[in-house]
N, C-alpha and C positions, 0 to 999 in steps of 0.2 A: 282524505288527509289524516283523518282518525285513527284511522287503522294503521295507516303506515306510521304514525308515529306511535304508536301499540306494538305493531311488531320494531320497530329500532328496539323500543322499550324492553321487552322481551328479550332482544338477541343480545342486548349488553346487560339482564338480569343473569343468562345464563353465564355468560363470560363471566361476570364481576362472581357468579357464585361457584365455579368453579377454580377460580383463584383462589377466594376463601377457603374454601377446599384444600386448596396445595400449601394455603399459609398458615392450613391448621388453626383459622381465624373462629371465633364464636358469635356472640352480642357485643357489637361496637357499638359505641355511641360516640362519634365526633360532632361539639358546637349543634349539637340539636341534629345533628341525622344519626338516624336510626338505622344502623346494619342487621338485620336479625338473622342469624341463618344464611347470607349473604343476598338478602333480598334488600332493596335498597327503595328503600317507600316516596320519598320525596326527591326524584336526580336534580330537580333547579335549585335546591336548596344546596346544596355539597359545595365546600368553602371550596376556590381554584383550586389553592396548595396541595387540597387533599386531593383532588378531581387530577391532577396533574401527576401527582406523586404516584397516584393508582395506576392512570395510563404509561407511565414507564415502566411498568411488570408488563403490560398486556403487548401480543400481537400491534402490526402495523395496522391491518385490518378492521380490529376493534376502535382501534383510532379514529381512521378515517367514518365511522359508523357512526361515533360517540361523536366525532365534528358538526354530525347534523341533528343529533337528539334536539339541540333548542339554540335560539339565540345567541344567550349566554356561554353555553359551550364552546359554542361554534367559533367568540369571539376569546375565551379561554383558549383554547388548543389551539388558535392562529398565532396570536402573541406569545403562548409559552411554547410551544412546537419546535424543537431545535434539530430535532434529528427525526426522519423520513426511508425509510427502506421501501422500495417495490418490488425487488425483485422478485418474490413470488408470485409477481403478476404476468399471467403468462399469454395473456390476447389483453388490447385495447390498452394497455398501457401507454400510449402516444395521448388517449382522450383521457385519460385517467391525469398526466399528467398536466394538459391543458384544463382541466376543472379545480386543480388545487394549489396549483404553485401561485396563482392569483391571491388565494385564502391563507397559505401558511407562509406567510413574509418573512420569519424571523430563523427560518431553516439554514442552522450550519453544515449540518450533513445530510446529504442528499444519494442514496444508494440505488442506480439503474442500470444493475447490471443485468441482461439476457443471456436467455438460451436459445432465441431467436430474435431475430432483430425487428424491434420493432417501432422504438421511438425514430422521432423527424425530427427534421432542423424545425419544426414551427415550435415541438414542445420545450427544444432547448433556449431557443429566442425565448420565450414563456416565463420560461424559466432565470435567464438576465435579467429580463423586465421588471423583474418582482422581488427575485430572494438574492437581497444585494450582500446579505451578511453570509454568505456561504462558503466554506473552508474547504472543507470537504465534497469532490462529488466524485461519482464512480461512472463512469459512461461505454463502459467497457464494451465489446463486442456488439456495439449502434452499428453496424456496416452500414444502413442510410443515411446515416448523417454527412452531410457536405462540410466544406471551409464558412461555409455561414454559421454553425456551431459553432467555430471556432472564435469566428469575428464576434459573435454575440458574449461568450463567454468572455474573452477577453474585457469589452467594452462596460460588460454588468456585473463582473464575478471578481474583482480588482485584488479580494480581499483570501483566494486560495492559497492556500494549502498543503491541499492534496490535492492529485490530478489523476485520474485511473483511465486513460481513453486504449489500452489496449485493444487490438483487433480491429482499432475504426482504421481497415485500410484503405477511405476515401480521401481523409486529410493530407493538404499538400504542405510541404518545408515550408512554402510560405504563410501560411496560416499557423501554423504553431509557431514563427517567429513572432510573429504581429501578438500572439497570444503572450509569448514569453517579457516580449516586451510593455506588456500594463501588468501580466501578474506576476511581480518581482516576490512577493513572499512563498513562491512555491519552496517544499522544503522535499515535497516527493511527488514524482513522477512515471508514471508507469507509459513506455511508448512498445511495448511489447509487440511485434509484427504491424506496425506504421512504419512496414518499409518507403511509402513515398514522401511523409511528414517528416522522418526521423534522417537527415543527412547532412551533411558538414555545414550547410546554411544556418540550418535550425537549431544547429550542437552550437553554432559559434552565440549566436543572438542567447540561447539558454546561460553560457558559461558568459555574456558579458552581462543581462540584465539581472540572470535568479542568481545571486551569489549566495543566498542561503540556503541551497539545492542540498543534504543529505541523501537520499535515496533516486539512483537511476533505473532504470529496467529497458535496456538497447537489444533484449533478445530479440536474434531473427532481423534485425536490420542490416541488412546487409548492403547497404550504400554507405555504411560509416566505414571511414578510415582515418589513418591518424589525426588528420588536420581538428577534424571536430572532437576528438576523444584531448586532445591535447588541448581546444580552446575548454574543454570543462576541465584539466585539469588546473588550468590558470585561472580559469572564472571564477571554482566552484571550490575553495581549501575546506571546505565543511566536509565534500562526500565522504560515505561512512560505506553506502551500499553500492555497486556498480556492476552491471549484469549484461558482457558482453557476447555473451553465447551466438553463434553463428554469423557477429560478424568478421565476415573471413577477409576484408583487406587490411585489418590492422597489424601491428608488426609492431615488435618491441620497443619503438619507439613512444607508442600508445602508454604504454606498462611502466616506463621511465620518466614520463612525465606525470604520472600518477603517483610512482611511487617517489618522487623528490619534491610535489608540489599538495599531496593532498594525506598530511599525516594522521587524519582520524581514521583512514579509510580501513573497514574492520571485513568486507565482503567481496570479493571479486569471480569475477562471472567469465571463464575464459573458457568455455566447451566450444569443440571444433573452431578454435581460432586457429589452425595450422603453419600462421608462419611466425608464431610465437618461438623464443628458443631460448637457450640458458643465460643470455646478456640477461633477459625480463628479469629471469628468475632472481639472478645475482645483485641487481637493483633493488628488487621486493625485502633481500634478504640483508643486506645495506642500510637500505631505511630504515628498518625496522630495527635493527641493533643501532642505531643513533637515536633513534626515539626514546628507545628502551634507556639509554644512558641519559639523555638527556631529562626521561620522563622518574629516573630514579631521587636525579639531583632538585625533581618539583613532587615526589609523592607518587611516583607514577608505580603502577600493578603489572602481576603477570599476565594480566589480561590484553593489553599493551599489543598490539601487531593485529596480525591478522587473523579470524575467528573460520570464517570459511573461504575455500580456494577450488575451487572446480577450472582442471586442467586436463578433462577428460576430453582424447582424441588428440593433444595437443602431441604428437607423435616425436617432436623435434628434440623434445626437453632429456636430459640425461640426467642417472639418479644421482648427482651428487650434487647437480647444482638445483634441483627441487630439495631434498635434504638439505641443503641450507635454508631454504625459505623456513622449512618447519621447525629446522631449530633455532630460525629467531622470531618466531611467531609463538610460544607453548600452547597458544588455544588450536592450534592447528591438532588434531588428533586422526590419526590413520586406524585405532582401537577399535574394534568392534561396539557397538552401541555409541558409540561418539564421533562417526565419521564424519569429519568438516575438512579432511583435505582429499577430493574425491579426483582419481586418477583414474575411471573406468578408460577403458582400451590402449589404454597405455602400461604394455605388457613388460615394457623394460625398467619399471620404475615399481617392481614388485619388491626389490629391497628398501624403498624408503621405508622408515618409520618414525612415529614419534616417538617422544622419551617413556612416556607411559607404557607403550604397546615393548619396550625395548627393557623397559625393568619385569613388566609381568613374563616375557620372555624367559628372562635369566631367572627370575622366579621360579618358575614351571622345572626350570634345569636345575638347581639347588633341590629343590622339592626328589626330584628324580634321583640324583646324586644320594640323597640322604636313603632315599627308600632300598639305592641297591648297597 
């Protein structure tokens, strides 16, 4: 037991003095501890504030090490602990995760995302059980996890946030209903290739229970079609972000009730949506100049519309009714270095431009003019 807590000892003397190191720290003395050199003589002595204040420079790692140095600590970094990363754990992360979510109660953000799958429905049950103040978590590419993750989250995580469960393609529509329905403060959502979670069920329960949805991500769902894209736009007047990329049964009438029902909306996601076509476009381009007047006569900016548009692949679209979107949107830029209205394979739509890209134009030609 000696020894192991000699080497703990050790391995957070070398951390804490390589930090010193990078903070270009010398001889501290805080409240009677003595830093010399960054060797740190007495660790049970170190006031929390400062014990704490340190650990938020340091790896997750060192954390979790510095948890077991002593009692005190241990009961320190449970209570002040609010934010938790594993991802760099790259085996046993399932038992890693059932050892500490018991220990750090007070965890608002909770990050497990993989490069192979490796956490289970018992560590996220685990994980309800315990870290009920949690806002944040990232669950991203779990492929093991079942609808029991869901039900658990739901039942102990009331209080999210954020929601990252990207790539878990096991979850069923019904289980992220059931989810949508206890955690109404969701404000973003990432459903990224949850082709069977993510479909007109799931979209409708989202846009009636999380009205304060801000950020979607529906890439790769390809069971949505308009019914569920139109109940977030009645559900959800906050969305700002919304990421429909490939899926292909929606149709302009998706894009119509967006753009009359959800005026923050600054981001749209329409790569290979294919039976998009210029009614959408002339809708987007509508709204946005009623906003714009409207937004002038309360203070409103040229920032005002829409900021990015990806309508690459959308092959329907003609260049003059996408030209309208961009010139009632100014943050829409086709410019070099500033591309946020992105038209890849969409080769007929090589004359749009934005006002920027259309003044440095005739710039270039003035310039030329003068020279001959």
């Amino acid at each position: 037991m000696i020894g192991k807590e000699s080497l703990r000892a050790e391995v957070l003397n070398l951390s804490f003095e390589k930090l010193m190191m990078v903070g270009g720290c010398g001889d501290i003395c805080v409240k009677g501890v003595n830093l010399k050199a960054g060797v740190i003589t007495e660790w049970k002595d170190i006031p929390v504030e400062l014990l704490m204040q340190i650990l938020s420079l340091v790896d997750d790692q060192t954390v979790i090490i510095a948890s077991e140095v002593c009692r005190g600590w241990r009961e320190a970094i449970c209570f002040g602990l609010t934010r938790l990363s594993l991802s760099w754990c790259s085996k046993n992360m399932n038992n890693l995760v059932l050892s500490l979510a018991p220990k750090f109660t007070k965890l608002q953000t909770l990050i497990l995302r993989q490069d192979k799958p490796q956490l289970e429905d018992n560590a996220v049950e685990t994980i309800a059980n315990f870290c009920h103040d949690l806002q944040i978590l990232d669950l991203s590419k779990s492929f093991k996890l079942t609808d029991r993750s869901l039900y658990a989250v739901a039942l102990g995580c009331r209080d999210l946030t954020k929601l990252n469960i990207s790539g878990c393609s096991a979850f069923s529509d019904s289980a992220l209903a059931y989810l949508a329905s206890f955690c109404r403060k969701l404000k973003v959502l990432n459903l990224c290739g949850c082709v069977k979670a993510a479909s007109d069920t799931a979209l409708q329960a989202i846009g009636h229970y999380c009205n304060q949805l801000q950020f979607l991500n529906l890439g790769w769902c390809e069971n949505v079609s308009d019914v569920g894209v139109m109940s977030l736009a009645y559900g959800c007047p906050d969305l700002r972000t919304l990421d429909l990329c490939g899926c292909v049964l929606i149709t302009d009438d998706s894009v119509i009730a967006l753009a009359n029902r959800c005026p923050h909306l600054r981001s749209l996601g329409l790569y290979y949506c294919q039976n998009i076509t210029d009614r959408a476009m002339y809708s987007l381009a509508q709204s946005k100049v009623k906003n714009r007047m409207w937004g002038s006569v309360n203070g409103g900016n040229d920032e005002d519309g829409l900021r990015t548009l990806n309508i690459s692949q959308c092959t329907a679209l003609t260049p003059s009714a996408v030209q309208a979107v961009c010139d009632s949107s100014p943050a829409l830029h086709t410019c070099s270095g500033r591309h946020s209205l992105i038209m890849s394979g969409c080769l007929n739509l090589t004359s749009v431009h934005c006002a920027c890209a259309v003044q440095a134009h005739r710039a270039i030609g003035t310039l030329s003019n003068i020279a001959h």
